[in-house]
C-alpha positions in Angstrom: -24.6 -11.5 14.7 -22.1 -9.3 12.9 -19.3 -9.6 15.4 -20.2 -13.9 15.4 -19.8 -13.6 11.5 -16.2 -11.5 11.9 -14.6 -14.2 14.1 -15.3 -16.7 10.9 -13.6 -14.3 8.1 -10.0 -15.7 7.7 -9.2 -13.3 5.5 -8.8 -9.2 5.3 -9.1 -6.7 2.4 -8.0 -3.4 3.4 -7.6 -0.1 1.9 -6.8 2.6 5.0 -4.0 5.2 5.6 -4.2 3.7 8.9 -3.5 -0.2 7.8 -1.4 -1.1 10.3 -3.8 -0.1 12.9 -7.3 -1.4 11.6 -5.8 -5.2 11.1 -4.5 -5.4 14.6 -7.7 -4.3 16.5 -9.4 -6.9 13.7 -6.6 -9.4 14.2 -7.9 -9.3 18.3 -11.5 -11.1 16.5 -10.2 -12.8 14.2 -7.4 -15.3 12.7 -5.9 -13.7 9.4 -4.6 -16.1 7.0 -4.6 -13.5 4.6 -3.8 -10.1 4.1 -4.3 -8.1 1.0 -3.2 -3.8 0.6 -4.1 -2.2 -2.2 -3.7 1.6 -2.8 -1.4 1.6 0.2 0.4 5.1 1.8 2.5 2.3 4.4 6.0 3.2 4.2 8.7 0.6 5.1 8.2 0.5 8.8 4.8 -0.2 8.8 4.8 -3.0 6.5 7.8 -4.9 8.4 5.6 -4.5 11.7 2.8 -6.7 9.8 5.4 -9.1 8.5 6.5 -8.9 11.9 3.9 -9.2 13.8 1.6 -11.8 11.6 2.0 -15.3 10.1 -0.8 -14.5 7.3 0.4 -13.8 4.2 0.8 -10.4 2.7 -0.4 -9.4 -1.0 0.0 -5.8 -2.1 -1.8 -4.8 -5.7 -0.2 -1.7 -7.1 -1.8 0.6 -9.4 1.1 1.4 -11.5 -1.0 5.1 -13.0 -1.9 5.9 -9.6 -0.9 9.4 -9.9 -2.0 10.7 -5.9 0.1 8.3 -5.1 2.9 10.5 -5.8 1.3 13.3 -4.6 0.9 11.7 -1.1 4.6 10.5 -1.4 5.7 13.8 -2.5 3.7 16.0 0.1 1.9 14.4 3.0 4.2 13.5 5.8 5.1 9.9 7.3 3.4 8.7 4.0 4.6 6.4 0.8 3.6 5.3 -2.9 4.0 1.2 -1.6 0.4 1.5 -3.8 2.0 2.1 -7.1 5.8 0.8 -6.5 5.2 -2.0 -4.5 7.6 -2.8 -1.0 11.3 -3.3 -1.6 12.0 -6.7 -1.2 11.9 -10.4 -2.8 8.6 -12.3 -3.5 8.4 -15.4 -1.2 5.4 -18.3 -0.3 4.6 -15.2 2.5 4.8 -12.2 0.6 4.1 -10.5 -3.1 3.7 -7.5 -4.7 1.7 -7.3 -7.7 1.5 -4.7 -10.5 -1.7 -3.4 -12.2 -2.4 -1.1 -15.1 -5.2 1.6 -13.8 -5.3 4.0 -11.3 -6.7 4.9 -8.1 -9.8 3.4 -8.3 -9.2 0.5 -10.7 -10.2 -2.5 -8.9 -13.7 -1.5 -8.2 -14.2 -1.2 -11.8 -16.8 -3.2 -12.4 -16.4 -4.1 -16.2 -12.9 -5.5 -15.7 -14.0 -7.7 -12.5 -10.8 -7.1 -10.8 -12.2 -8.2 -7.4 -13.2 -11.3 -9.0 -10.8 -12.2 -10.9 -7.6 -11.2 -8.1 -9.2 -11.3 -4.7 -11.5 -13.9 -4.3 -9.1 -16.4 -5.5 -7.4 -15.0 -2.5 -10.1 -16.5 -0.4 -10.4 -20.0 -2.0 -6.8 -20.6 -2.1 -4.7 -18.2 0.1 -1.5 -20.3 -0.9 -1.3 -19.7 -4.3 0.5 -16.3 -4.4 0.5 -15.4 -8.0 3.0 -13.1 -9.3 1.5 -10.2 -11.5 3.3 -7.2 -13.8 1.2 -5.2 -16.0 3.8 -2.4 -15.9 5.4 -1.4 -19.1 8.9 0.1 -19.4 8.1 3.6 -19.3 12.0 4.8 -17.9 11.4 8.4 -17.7 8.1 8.3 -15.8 8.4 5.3 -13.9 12.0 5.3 -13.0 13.6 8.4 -12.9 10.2 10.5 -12.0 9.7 7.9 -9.0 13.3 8.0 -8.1 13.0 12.3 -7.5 9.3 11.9 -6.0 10.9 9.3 -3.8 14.2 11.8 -2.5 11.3 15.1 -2.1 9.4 12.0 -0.1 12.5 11.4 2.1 13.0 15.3 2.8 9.4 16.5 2.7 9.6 17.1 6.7 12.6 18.6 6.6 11.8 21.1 3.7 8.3 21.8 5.3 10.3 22.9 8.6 12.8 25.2 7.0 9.5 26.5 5.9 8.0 26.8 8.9 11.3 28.6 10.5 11.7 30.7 7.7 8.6 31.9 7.9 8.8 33.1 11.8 11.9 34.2 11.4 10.6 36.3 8.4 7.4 38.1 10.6 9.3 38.0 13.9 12.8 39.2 13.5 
């Protein structure tokens, strides 16, 4: 019964370190006309391999005070912030990020009604891709503290195995 009622769902809500991953095995069920990330870790590669690879279209919600995010961006390998910055790129009838004040867990907060209000009109009428910014010019945080988490992001691996070496070399040499 459940698999019968999958291969009826156009539409996916996801929120998985391994995105890329769960809509393809779902995609193998099901048609996706619609594709909605929120609170992603996808870095750039992953998101053009959906683009790629699917003709649904693709709405990622930001938190813009989603503070892990930086952690994860900062510390955890072959990870990104996409959920608080959004994906580099233009808007288009296919594609749009969209920026929300809150945090981690702000759209299952149940007195703003955030599912209701900016995913199930998702459902009812996947064309209309609305643009959204709640961000406020905060320069110092948002830019320039994003911009640094962003270069530590690029060079975590590298950093972790100087590290690594450093710390043989140290206890076996």
């Amino acid at each position: 019964m459940l698999r019968r009622w999958l291969c009826y769902i156009p539409y996916l809500v996801t929120q998985l370190i391994s995105t890329l991953d769960y809509i393809c095995c779902i995609s193998k069920c099901i048609y996706l006309t619609s594709i909605c990330i929120s609170l992603s870790l996808l870095i750039w590669e992953t998101f053009k391999k959906i683009l790629d690879n699917f003709e649904s279209t693709v709405v990622n919600d930001c938190g813009c005070n989603d503070r892990i995010l930086l952690l994860s961006e900062a510390l955890v390998p072959n990870t990104g912030m996409a959920g608080r910055v959004g994906f580099h790129g233009l808007n288009n009838d296919r594609f749009v990020n969209r920026f929300f004040k809150g945090g981690h867990s702000h759209y299952f907060d149940k007195s703003d009604s955030f599912m209701e209000k900016h995913w199930l009109p998702l459902f009812s009428t996947p064309s209309s891709l609305n643009a959204i910014d709640e961000r406020t010019d905060r320069i110092l945080v948002s830019g320039i503290g994003e911009k640094l988490i962003s270069l530590l992001g690029e060079t975590k691996e590298v950093i972790y195995l100087t590290l690594i070496f450093l710390l043989i070399f140290k206890c076996f040499i």
